[in-house]
Structures are given as C-alpha cells and as structure tokens.
TIVEX-80416 format. One line per 8 residues: number of its first residue (from 0); for each residue x, y, z of N, C-alpha, C. Coordinates in Angstrom, 3 decimals, padded with zeros to 6 digits, m for minus. Layout:
N
NUM	X/Y/Z/X/Y/Z/X/Y/Z; ... .
! end
This chain:
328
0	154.878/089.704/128.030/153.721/088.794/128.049/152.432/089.571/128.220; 152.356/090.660/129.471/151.137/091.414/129.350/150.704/091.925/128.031; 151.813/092.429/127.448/151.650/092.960/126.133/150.728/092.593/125.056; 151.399/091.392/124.720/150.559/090.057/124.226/149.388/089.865/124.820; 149.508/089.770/125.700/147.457/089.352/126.207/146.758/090.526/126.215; 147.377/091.755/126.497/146.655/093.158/125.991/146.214/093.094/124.001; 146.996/092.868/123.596/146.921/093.183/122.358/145.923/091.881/121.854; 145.947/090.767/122.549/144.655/090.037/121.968/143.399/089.983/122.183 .
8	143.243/090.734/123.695/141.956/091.081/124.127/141.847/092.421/123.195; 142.501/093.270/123.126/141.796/094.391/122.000/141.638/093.970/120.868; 142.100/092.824/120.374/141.906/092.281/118.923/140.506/091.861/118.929; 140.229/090.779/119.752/138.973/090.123/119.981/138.005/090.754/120.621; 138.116/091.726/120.877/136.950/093.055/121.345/136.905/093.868/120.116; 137.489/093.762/119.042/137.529/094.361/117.876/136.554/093.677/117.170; 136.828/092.301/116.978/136.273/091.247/116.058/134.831/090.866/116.252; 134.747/091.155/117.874/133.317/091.165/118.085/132.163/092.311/117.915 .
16	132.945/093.594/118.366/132.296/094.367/117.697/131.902/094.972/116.136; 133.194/094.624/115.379/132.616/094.132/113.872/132.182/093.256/113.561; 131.736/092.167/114.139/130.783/091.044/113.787/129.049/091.644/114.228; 129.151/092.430/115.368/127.946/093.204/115.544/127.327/093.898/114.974; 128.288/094.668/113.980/127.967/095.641/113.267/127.520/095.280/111.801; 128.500/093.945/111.564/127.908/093.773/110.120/126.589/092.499/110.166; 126.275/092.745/111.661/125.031/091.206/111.622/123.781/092.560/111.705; 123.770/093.886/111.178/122.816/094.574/111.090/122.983/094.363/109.302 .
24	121.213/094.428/109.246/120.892/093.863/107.649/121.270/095.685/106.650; 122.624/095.164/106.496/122.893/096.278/105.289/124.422/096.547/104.957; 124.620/096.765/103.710/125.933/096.761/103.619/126.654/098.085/104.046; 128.084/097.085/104.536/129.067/098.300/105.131/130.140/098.696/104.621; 130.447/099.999/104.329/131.918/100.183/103.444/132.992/099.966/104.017; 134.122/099.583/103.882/135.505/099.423/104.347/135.610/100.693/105.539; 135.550/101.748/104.523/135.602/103.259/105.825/134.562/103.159/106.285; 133.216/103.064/106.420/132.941/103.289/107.397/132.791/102.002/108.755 .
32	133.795/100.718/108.216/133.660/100.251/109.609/135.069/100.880/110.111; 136.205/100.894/109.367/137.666/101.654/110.236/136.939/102.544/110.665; 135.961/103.517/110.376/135.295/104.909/111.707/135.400/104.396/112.870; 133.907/103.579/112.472/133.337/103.050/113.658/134.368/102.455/114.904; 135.491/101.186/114.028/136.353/101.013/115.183/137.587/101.916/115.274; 137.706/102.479/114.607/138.817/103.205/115.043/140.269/103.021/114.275; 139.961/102.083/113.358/141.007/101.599/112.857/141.468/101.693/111.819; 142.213/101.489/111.031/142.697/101.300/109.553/142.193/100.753/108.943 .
40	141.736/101.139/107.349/140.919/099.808/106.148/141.837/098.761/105.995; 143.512/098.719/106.381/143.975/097.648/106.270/143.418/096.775/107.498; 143.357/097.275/108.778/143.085/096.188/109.838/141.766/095.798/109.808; 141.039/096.654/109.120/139.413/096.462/108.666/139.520/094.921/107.893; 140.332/094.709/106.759/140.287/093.766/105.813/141.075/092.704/106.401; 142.112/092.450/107.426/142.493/091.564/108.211/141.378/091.064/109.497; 140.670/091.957/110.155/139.615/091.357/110.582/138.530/090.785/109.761; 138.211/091.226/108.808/137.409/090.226/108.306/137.825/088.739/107.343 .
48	139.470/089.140/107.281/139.575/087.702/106.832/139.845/086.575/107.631; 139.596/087.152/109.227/139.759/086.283/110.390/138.429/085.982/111.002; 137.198/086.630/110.709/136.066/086.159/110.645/135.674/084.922/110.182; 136.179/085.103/108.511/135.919/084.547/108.029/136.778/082.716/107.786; 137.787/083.205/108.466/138.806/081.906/108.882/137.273/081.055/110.133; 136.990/082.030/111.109/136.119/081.659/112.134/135.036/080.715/111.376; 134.326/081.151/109.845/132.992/080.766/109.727/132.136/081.755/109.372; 132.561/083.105/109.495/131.559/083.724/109.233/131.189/084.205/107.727 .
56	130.312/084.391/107.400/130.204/084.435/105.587/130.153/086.156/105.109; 131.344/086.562/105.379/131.324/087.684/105.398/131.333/088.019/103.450; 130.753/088.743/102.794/130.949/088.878/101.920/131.195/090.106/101.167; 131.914/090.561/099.920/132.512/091.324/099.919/131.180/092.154/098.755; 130.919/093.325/098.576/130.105/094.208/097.972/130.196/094.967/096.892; 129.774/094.385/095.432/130.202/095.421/094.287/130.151/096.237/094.660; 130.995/097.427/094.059/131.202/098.656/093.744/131.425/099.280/095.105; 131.512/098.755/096.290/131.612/099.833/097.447/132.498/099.442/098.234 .
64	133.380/098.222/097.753/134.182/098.058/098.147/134.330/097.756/100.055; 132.860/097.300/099.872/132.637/096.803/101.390/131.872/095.449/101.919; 131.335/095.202/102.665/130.921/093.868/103.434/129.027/093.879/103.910; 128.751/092.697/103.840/127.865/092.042/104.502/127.951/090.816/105.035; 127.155/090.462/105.938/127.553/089.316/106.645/126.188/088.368/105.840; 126.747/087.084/105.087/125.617/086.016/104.533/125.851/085.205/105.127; 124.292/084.271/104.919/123.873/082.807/105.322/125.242/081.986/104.943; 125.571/080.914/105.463/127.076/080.385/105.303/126.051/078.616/105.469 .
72	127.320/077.935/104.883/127.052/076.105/104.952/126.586/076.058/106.541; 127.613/076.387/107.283/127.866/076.201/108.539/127.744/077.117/109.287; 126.822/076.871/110.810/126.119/077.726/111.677/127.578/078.157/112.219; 127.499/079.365/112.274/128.853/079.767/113.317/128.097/080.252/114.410; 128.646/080.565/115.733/128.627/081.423/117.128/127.662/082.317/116.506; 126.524/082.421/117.526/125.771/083.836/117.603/125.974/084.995/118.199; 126.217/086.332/117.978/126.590/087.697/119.141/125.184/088.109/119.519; 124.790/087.520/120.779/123.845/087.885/120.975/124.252/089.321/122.275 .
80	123.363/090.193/122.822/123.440/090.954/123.706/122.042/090.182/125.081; 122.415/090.841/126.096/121.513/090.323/127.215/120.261/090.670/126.577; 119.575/091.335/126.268/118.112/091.655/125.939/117.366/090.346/124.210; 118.801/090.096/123.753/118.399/089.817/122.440/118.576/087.830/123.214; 119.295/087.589/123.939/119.704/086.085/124.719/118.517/085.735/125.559; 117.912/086.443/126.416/116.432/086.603/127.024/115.541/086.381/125.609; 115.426/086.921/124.798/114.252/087.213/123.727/114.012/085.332/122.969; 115.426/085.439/122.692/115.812/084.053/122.031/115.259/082.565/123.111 .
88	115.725/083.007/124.250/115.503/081.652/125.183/113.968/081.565/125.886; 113.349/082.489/125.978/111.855/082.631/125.831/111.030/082.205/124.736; 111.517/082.728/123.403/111.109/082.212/122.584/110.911/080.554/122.084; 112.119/079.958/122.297/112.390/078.955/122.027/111.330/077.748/122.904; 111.363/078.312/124.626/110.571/077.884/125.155/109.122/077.880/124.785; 108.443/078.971/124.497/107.471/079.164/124.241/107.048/077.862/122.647; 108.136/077.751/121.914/108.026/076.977/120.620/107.942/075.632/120.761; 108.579/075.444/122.325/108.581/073.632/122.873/107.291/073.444/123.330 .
96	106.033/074.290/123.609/104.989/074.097/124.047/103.901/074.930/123.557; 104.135/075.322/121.848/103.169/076.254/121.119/102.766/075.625/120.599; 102.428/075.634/119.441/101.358/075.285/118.024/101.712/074.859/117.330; 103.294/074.847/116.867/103.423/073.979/115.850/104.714/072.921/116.208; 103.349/071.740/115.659/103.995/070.546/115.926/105.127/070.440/115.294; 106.116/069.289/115.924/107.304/068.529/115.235/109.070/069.142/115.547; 108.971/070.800/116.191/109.737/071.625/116.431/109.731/071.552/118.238; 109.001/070.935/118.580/109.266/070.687/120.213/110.454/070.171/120.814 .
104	111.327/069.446/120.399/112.336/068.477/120.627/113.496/069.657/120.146; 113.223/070.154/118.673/114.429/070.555/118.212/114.880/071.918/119.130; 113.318/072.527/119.874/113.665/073.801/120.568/114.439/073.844/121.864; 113.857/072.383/122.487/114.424/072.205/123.621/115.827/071.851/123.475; 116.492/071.214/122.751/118.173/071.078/122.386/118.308/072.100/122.525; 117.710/073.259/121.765/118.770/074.369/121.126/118.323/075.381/122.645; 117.289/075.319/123.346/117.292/075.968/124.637/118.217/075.110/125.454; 118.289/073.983/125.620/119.505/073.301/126.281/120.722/074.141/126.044 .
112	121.189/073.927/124.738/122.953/075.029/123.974/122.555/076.097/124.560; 121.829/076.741/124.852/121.988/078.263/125.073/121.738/078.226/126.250; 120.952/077.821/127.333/121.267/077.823/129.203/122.464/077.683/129.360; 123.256/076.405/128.807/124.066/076.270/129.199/125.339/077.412/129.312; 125.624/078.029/128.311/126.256/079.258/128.135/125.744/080.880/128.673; 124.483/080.790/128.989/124.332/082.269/129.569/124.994/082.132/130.644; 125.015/083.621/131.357/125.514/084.159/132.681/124.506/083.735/133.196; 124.681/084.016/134.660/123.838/083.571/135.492/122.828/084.715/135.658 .
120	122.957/085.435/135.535/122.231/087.100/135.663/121.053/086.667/134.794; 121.117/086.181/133.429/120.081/086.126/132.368/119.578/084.374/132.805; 120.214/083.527/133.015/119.699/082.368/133.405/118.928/082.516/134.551; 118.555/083.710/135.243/117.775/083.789/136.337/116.558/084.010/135.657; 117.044/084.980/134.916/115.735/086.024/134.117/114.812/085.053/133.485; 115.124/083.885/132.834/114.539/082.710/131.857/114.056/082.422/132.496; 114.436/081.762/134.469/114.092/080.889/134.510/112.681/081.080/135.660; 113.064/082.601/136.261/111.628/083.118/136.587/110.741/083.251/135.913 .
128	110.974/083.410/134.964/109.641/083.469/133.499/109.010/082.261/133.767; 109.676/081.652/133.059/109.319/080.019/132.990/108.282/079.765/134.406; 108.845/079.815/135.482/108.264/079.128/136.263/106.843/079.941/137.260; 107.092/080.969/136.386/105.796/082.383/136.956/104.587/082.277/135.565; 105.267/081.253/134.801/104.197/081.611/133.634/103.792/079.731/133.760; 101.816/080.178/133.651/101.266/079.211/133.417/100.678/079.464/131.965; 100.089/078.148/131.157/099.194/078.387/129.960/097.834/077.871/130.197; 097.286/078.828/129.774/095.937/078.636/130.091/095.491/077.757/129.086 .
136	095.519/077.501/128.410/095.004/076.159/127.870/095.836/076.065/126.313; 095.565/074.439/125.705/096.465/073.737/125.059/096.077/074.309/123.506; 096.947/074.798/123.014/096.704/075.511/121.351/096.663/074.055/120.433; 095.691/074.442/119.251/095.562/073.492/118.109/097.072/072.909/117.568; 097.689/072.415/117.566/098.828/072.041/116.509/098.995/072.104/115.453; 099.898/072.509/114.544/100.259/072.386/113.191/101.570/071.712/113.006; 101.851/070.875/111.918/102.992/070.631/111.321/103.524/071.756/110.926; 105.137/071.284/111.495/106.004/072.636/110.708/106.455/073.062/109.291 .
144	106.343/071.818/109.049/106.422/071.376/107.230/105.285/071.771/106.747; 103.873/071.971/107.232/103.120/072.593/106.798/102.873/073.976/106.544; 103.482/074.447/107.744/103.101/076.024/107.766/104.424/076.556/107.061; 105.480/075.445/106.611/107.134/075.878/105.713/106.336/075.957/104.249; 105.211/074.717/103.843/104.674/075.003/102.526/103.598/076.071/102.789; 102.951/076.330/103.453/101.876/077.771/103.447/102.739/078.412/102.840; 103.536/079.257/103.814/104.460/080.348/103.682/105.374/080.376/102.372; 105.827/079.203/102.000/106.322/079.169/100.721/105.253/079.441/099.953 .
152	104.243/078.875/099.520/103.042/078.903/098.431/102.637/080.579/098.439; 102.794/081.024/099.492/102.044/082.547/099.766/102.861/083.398/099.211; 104.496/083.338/099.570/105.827/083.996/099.084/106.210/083.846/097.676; 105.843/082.447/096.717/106.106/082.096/095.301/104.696/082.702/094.568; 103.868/082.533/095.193/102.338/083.402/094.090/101.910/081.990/094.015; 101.616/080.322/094.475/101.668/079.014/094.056/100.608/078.548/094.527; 099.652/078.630/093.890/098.434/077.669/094.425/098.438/076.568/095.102; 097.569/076.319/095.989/096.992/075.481/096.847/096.216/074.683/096.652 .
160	096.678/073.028/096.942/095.090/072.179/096.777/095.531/071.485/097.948; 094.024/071.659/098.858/094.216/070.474/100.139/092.490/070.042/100.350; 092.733/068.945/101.419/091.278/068.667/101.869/091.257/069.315/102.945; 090.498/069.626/103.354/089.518/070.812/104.227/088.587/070.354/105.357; 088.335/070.070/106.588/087.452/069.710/107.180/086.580/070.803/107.777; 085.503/070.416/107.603/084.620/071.792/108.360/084.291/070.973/109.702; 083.400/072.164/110.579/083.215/072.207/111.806/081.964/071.182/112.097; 081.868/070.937/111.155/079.975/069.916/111.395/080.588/068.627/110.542 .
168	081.859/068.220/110.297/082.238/066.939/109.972/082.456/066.931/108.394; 082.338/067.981/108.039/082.366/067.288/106.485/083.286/067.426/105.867; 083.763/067.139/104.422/084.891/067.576/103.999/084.828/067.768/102.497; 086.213/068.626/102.015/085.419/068.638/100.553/087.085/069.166/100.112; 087.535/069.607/098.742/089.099/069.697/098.074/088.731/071.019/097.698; 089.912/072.027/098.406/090.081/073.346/098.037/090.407/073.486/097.149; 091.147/074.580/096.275/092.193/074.847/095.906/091.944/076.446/095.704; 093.439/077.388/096.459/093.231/078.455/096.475/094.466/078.867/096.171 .
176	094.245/080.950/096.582/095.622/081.462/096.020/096.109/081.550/097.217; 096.929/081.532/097.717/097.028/081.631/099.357/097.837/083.273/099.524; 097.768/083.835/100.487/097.930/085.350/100.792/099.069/085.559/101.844; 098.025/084.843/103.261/099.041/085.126/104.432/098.615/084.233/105.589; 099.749/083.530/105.988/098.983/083.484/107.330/098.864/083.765/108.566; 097.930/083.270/109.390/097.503/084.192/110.506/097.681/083.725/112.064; 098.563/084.596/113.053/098.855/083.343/114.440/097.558/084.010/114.777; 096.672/083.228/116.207/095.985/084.266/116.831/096.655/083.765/118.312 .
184	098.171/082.697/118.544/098.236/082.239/120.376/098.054/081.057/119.960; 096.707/080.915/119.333/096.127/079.384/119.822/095.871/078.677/118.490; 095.554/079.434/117.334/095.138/078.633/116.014/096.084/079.614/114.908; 096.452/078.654/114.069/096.782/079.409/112.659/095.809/079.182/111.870; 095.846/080.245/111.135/094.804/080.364/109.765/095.276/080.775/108.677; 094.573/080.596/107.427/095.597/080.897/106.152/094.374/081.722/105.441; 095.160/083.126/105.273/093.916/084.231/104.361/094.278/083.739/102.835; 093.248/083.164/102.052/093.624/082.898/100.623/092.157/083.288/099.948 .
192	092.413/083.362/098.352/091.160/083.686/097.547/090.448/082.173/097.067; 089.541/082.052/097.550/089.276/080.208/096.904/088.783/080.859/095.276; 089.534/080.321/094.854/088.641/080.274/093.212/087.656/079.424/092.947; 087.411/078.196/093.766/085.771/077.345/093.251/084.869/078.008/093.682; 085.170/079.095/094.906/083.661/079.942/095.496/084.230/081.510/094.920; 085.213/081.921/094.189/085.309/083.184/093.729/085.123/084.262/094.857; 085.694/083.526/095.689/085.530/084.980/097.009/086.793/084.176/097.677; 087.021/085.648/099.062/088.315/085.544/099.645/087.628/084.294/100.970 .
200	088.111/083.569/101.441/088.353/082.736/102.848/089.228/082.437/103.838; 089.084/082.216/105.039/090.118/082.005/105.988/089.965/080.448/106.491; 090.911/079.854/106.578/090.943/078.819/106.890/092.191/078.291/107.898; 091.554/077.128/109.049/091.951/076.837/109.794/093.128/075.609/109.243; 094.365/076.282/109.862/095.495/074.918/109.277/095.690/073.861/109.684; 094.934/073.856/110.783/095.164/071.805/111.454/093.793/071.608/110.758; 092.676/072.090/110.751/091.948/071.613/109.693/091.718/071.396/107.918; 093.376/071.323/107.677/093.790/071.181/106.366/094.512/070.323/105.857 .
208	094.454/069.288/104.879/095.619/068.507/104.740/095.997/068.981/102.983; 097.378/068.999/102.955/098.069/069.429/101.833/097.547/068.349/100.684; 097.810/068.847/099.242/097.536/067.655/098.297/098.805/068.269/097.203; 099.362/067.358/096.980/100.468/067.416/095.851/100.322/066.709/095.108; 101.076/067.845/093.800/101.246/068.855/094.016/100.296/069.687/093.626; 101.010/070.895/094.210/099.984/072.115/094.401/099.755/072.535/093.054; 098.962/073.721/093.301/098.179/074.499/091.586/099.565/075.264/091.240; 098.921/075.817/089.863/099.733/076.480/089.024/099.711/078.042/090.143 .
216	101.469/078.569/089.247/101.217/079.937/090.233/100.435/080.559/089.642; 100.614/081.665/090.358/099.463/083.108/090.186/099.510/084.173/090.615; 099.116/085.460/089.717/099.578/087.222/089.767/098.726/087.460/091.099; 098.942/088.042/092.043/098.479/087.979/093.220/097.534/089.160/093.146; 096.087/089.179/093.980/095.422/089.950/093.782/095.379/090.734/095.110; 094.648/092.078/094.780/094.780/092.954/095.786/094.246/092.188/097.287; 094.722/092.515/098.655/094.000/091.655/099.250/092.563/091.963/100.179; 091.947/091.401/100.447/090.435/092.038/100.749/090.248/092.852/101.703 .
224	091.171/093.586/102.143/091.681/094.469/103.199/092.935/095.127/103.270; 092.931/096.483/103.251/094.048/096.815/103.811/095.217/096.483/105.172; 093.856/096.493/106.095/094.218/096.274/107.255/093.450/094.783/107.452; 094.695/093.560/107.185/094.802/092.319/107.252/094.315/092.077/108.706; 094.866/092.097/109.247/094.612/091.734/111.187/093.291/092.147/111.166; 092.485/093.222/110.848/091.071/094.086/110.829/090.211/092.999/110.059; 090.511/092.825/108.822/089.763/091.745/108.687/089.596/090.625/109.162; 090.662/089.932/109.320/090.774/088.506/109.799/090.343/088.491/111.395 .
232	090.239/089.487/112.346/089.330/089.572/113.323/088.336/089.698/113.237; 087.354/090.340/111.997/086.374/090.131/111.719/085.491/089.227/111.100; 086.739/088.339/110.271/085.710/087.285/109.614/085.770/085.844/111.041; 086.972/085.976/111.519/086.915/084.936/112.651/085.948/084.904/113.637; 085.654/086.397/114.422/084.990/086.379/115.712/083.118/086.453/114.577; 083.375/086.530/113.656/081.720/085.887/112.717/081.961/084.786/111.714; 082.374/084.372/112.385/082.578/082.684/111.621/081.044/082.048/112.546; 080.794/080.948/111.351/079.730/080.377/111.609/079.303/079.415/112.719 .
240	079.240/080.519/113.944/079.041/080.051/115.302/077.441/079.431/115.107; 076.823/078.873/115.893/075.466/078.418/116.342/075.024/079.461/116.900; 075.265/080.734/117.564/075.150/081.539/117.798/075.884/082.699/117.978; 075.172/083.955/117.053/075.623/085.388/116.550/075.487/086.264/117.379; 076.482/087.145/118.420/076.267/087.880/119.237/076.607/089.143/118.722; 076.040/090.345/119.500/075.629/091.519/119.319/075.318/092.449/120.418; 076.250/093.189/121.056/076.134/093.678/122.588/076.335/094.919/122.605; 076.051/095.976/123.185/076.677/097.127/123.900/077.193/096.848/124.946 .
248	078.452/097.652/125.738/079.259/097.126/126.361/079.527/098.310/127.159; 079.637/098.621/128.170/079.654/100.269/128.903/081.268/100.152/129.300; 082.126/100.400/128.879/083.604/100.269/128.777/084.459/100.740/127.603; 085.405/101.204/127.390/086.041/101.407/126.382/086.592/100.340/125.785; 086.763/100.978/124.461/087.078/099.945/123.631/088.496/098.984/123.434; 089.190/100.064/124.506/090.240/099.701/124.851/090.839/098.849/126.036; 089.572/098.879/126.871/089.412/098.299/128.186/089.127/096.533/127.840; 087.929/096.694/126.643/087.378/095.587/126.153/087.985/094.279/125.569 .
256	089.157/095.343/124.375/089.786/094.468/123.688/090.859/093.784/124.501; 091.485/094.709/125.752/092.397/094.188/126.492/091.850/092.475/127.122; 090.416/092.489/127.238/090.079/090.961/127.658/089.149/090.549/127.177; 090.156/090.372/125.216/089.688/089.729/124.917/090.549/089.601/123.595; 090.188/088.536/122.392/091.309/088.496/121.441/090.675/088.813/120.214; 091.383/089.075/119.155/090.633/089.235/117.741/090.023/088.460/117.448; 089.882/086.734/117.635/089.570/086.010/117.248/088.321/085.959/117.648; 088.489/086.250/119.490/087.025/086.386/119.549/085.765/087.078/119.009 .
264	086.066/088.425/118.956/085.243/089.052/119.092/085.473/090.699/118.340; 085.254/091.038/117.575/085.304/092.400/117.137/084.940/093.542/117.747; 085.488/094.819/117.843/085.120/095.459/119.324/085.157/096.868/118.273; 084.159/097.856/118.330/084.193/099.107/117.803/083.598/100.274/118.570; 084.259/101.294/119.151/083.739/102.389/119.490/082.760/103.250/119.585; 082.145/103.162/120.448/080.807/104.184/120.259/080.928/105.659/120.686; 081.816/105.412/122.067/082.157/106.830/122.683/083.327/106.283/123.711; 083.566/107.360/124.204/084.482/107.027/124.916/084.211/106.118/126.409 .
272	083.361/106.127/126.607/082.954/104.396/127.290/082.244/103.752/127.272; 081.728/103.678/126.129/080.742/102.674/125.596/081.231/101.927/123.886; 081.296/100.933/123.734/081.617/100.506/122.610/080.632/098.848/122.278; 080.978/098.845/120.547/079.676/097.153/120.298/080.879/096.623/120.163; 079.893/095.323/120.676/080.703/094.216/120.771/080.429/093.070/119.749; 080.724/092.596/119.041/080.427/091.651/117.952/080.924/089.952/118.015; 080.517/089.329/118.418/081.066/087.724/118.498/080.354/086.684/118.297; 080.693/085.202/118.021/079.903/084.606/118.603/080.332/083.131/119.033 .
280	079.336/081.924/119.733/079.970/080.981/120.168/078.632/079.734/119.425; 079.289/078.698/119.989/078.633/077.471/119.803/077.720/077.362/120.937; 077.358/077.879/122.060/076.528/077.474/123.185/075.949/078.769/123.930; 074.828/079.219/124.133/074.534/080.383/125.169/075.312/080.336/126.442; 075.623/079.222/126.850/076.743/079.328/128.180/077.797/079.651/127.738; 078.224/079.536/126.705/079.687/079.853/126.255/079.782/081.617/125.780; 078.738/082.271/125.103/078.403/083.319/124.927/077.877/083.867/126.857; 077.479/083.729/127.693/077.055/084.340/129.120/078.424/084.021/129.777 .
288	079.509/083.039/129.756/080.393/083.212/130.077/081.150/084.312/129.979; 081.551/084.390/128.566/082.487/084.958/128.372/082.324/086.633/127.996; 080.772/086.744/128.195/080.253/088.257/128.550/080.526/088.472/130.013; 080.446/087.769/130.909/080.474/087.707/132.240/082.456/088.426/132.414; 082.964/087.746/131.678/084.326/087.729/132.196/085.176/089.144/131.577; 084.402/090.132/130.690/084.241/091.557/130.359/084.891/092.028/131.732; 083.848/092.171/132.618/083.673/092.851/133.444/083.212/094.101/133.506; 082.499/094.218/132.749/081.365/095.767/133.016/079.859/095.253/132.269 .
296	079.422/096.314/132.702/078.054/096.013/132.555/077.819/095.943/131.152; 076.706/094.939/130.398/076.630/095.286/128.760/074.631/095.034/128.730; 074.616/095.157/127.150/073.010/095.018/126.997/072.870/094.605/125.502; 072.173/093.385/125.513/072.127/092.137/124.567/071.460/092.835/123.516; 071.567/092.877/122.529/070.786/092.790/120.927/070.515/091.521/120.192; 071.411/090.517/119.900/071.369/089.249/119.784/072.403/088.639/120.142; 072.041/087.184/120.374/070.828/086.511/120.114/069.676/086.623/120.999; 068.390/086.681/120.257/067.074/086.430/121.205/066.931/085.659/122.030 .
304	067.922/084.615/122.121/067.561/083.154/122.768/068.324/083.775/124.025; 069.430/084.746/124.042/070.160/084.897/125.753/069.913/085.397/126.789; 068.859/086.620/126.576/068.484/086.947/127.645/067.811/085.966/128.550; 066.864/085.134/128.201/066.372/084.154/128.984/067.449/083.199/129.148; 068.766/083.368/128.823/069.649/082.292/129.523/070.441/082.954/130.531; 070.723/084.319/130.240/071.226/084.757/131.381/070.134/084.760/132.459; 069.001/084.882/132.528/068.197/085.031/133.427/068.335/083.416/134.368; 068.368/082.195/133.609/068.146/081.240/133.870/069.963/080.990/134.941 .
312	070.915/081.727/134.768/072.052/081.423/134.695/072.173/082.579/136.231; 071.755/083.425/136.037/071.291/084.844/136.995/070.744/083.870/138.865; 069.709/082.818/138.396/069.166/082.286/139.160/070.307/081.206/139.955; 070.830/080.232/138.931/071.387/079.504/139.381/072.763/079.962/140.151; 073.522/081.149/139.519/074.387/082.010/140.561/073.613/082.640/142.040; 072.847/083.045/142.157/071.889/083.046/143.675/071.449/081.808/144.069; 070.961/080.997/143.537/070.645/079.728/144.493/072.179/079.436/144.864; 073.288/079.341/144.046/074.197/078.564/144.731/074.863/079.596/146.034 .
320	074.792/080.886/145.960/075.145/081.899/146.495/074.581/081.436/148.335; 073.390/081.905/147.660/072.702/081.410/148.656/072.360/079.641/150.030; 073.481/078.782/149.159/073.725/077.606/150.017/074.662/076.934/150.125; 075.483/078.213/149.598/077.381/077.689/150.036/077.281/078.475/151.547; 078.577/077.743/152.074/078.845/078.024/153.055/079.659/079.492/153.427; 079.261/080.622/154.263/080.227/081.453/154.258/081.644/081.659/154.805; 082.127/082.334/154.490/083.394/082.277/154.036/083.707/082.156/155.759; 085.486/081.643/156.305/085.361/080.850/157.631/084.192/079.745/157.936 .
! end
C-alpha cells in the first residue's frame, strides 16, 4: 500500500511540475521535458495525455515533435506559486475598486475562489495589504467593453468614431486611428491620430462614447513618439488647463517625479538638484497646492497671476498660524 501512495505522489509531483513548465510561453520538445524531469519520452507522452484527460490543452508541435500548453473551451486549475497567488489576489482586489467599470462583481467572485484555497501564510499576506492600504481618492470609470473595443480597434489597425465631450461642456464626433492606450491610476486615455484635425490627440475614455460601427481599417502610422509614456506625460500635464505652470524646483528630478505623476506634470533636469517643472491646473489654489506638497523650495516663471496668490495664501497660513491654539 505505501508503495502505491509513494508512486502516486511522485506521479502527481511529476504532472505538476510539467504543467509548470509547459505554462512558460514556448514550445517544448519531448526530450527536453524527459531532461528536465528525469524521465522517459514514453512517460513524457503518458503525462501529457493525463493532462490532458485533466483539461489541459496541451498541444502537440509540427516538426519537433513536442508540446505547448493552449487556450482550451474550459478553464482548468491554475499552478500558481506563492509570489505569482499574492500578485493575482492583489490584483484582482485592486480591479474590484479601480477604473474600470462593470468587472467589480466579477473580481470579487474570482478573489472569493482564490482566498478560499490559499494557505494561510499567503492569506495573511493579502489580507495585511488590504487592510494597510487606503485610496486616496476615487478614479474616473470606464466600461470594460469599452476599453475590450479600444484595444481591439488599436490591435486590428480599425478606426474609430465616437462622441467626445470636452472639458467646458461641449461636444462634437471624432473619428480616429487609434494607437494605444494609456493607464495613469486614475484616468485612461487613448493615443490616436484624429484625421478631421490631421494631427495626433489624446483622449480621455469616460469622456467618450463609442459609435457603430467603427471606420474603415488602416496602415498604421509611425507614432508621434518614440517614447510613448514621454509623450503622453507631456501632452497631459499641458493639456488645456486655465492655468500654464512653469517652475524651477531646487530638488532632483528624481526626488520630484517621485511626488508626483506623469499626468501631472513634466519634470526635466537641470543639474543634479535643480530641475523645471512643467504643469498645469484649473485654479491658482490648485497650482500653490500642489507646489506646496513638492517639498522643496521652487521659483515661479508662470503664471503671472501666482505669485500674488501665493503671497495672498503665504498670509492666510500665518494668520491662521498665528490663532490656533498651541499644541497641548
């Protein structure tokens, strides 16, 4: 009897570690998974036809006479490891209370299936996260069906037609090539070429509604940047604020960007502790804020209108200074 339960725990410590091996994206030859486990290409080809009894879509590889593991009808068991079971159940959380709408419900089930089955070792790990992490404030929403047609339209070469709302109320019918789109945490955006204005644009996706169907496809053009993220931090943090900021900043540039995001604000090097700062906001309090929250010293270029608001803002931090109560 030991025998038997020896010989099925080495079977199934077999099966799992060739299920590990072929859930890495690339095909594997017959010999080289018998290396790896140790075994014969005959017991190689009996484990995988017991995989595949399991569900798994193991498939077999012209000419090399070996395997990959494919998408199948039916979800089978995941092999996850402790680092990759943490990654997954964070994630998922994070998706029940992110940005895109309609996937809240489905994340929390599928974080439900998976607590339930971790060890307790990693169900600790989740659940200190969770309860050590606050969000600082509530991200824009998107439909998930929306950002499934972005990403499709961007991946097929397939034009885009939607209505568009801008920031001062108005609205008007795109239609573009669409490229990529963009998380920044809190908003998605979609980098596309508008062809009615013949230049590239970024656009906000909860401020978009789809129109079907979409345009004809199209040969994709180079895109207006190499470095995608470089641009799209730059056209965002100079998007058409009410007010255009312009700072020196006595800090590195590395110090800077740490508090603060692409979206905000564009940050470039001057020396090694001094760097410009480029942003802007809808309100001089919103621009003296969020210079304030830097934390090093800086010196205004524009807008003209802030220095006299920090001054005005300078005052009202000393008067109140001055008639709160001290501390005890």
């Amino acid at each position: 009897m030991g025998g038997i339960l020896a010989d099925m725990w080495e079977t199934s410590a077999r099966l799992l570690k060739l299920l590990s091996l072929l859930q890495t994206p690339r095909d594997w030859s017959g010999a080289e998974l018998a290396d790896r486990l140790g075994v014969t290409g005959r017991t190689v080809r009996r484990d995988v036809d017991r995989l595949r009894e399991l569900g798994y879509p193991v498939h077999a590889t012209a000419g090399l006479a070996g395997y990959r593991l494919g998408a199948g009808h039916d979800l089978p068991p995941l092999l996850l490891d402790d680092e990759e079971a943490v990654a997954v159940a964070v994630g998922l959380r994070t998706a029940a209370q992110g940005s895109v709408a309609g996937i809240e419900e489905t994340s929390l089930r599928a974080l439900a299936k998976l607590e339930r089955v971790l060890p307790a070792r990693l169900r600790h790990r989740v659940n200190a996260l969770r309860s050590m992490t606050v969000p600082l404030s509530g991200p824009a929403t998107v439909g998930a069906d929306t950002l499934s047609a972005i990403a499709a339209a961007c991946r097929d070469h397939q034009s885009l037609r939607f209505d568009y709302s801008k920031p001062d109320g108005t609205a008007g019918t795109r239609t573009v090539e669409p490229y990529r789109l963009v998380a920044t945490g809190r908003r998605w955006y979609l980098v596309a070429y508008d062809t009615g204005r013949d230049d590239w644009r970024i656009f906000r996706v909860d401020r978009l509604r789809l129109r079907t169907p979409g345009g004809p496809r199209f040969t994709p053009r180079e895109p207006p940047d190499p470095d995608l993220a470089g641009y799209a931090s730059r056209k965002l943090s100079n998007a058409p604020y009410r007010y255009q900021g312009r700072f020196t900043v006595h800090a590195s540039a590395e110090a800077v960007a740490e508090r603060s995001t692409p979206a905000a604000a564009t940050v470039e090097p001057i020396d090694a502790t001094t760097c410009l700062v480029i942003g802007g906001a809808n309100s001089l309090d919103e621009l003296a804020s969020w210079l304030v929250s830097l934390g090093a010293p800086f010196e205004v270029h524009e807008p003209p209108e802030l220095p006299a608001h920090l001054r005005l803002v300078s005052t009202r931090l000393t008067n109140a200074a001055r008639t709160s109560a001290p501390d005890g």
